[in-house]
C-alpha positions in Angstrom: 11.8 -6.7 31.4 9.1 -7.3 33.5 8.3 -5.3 36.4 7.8 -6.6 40.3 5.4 -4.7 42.5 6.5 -5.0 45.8 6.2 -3.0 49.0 9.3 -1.6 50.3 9.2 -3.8 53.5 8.9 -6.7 51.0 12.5 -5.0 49.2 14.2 -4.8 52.4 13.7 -8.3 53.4 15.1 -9.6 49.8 18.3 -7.0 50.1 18.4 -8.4 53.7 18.7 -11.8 52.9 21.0 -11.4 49.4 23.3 -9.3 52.5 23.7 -12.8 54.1 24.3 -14.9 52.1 26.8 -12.6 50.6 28.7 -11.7 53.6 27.8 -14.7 55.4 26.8 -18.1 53.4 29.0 -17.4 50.5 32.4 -17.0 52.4 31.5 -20.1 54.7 31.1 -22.3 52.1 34.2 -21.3 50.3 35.8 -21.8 53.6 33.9 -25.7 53.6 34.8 -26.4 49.9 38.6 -25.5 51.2 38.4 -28.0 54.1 37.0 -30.5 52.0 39.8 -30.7 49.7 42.2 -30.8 52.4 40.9 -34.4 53.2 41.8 -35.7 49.7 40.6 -37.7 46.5 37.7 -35.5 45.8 36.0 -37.7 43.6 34.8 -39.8 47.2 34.8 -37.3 49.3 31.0 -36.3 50.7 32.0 -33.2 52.5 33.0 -31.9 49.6 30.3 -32.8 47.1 27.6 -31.6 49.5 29.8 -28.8 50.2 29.8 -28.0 46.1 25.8 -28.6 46.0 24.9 -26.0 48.8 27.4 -23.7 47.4 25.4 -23.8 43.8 22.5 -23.1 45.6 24.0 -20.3 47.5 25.3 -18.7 44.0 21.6 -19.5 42.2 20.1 -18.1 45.3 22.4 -15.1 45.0 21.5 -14.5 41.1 17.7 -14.9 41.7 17.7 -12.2 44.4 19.6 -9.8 42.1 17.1 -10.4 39.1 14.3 -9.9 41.3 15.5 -6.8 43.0 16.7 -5.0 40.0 13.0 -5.3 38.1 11.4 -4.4 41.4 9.3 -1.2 41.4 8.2 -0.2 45.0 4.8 0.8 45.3 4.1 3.3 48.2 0.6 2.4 49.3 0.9 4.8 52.7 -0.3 7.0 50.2 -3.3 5.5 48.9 -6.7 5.8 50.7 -10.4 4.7 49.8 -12.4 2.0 49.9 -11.2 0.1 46.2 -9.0 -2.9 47.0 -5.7 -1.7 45.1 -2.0 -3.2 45.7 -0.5 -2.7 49.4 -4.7 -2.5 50.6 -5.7 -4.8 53.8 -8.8 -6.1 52.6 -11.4 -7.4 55.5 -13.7 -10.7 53.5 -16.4 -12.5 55.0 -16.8 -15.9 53.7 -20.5 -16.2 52.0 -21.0 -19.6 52.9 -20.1 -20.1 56.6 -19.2 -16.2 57.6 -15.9 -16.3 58.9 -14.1 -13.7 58.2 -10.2 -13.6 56.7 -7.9 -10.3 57.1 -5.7 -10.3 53.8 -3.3 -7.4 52.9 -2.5 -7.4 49.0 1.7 -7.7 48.1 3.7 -8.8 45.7 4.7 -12.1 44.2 8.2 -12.7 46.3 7.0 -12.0 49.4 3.4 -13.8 49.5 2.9 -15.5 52.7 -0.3 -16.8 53.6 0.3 -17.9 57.1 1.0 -14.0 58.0 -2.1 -12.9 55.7 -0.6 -11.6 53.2 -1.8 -13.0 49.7 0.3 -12.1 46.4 -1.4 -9.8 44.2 -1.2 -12.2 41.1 -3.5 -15.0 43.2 -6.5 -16.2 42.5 -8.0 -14.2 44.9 -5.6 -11.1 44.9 -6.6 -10.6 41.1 -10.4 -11.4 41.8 -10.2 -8.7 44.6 -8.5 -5.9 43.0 -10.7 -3.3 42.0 -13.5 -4.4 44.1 -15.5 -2.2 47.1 -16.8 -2.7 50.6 -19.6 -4.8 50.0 -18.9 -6.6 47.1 -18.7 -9.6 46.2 -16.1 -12.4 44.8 -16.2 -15.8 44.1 -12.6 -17.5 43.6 -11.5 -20.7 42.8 -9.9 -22.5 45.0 -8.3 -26.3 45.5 -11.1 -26.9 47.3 -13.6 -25.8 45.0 -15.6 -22.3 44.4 -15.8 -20.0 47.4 -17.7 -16.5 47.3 -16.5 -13.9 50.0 -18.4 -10.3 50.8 -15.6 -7.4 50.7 -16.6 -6.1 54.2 -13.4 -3.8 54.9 -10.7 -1.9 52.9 -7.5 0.0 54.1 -4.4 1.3 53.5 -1.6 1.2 56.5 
């Protein structure tokens, strides 16, 4: 089994949202699927298929969560200080070619989200990073071809 590094505001927002749709998806779709058969012949009744679709992803949903949560290990990087790029680190990069700089902090797999800066740690660029220093320098593929940053910053909040 696999472990998932993740940070333990990463863990709270997976048990957060396995809570809701728990306590609150699962019963109102059971409560939909009910009203659906109440309007009879299921076999052409759209309220009910739809109702039976969303409920299968509710229940996959559900199962996923649980898988994921169970192999998570929480890594504590509060802890951690120095200027290597390790797991949990916000790393400061200055782009070689055109020097704009990018802020990037270094998470786990679920809870990757690039629009709030936070790159998954088994990325292109999260793997090319780890282990690295201020003032190094990486070059990553990307979609867009081969881009080279400087490692300008490193730290641990």
């Amino acid at each position: 089994m696999e472990r998932v590094p993740m940070t333990a505001e990463g863990l709270k927002s997976l048990e957060d949202e396995l809570k809701v749709l728990k306590s609150v998806e699962r019963p109102a779709i059971i409560k939909a699927i009910a009203a659906a058969r109440e309007h009879g012949d299921l076999s052409e009744n759209a309220e009910y298929t739809s109702a039976r679709e969303k409920q299968g992803f509710i229940e996959g949903r559900i199962a996923e969560l649980e898988d994921i949560i169970s192999r998570t290990e929480v890594i504590d990087f509060s802890k951690l200080t120095g200027k290597v790029v390790k797991f949990g680190a916000t790393v400061r990069l200055a782009d070689e070619d055109t020097d704009e700089k990018v802020k990037y902090q270094i998470v786990g797999p679920y809870e990757a989200d690039l629009a709030k800066g936070r790159i998954s740690v088994t990325s292109p660029i999260g793997k090319a990073l780890i282990g690295k220093s201020v003032g190094d320098t990486v070059e990553v593929q990307t979609p867009r071809g081969a881009k080279s940053y400087e490692v300008v910053a490193v730290q641990f909040k």
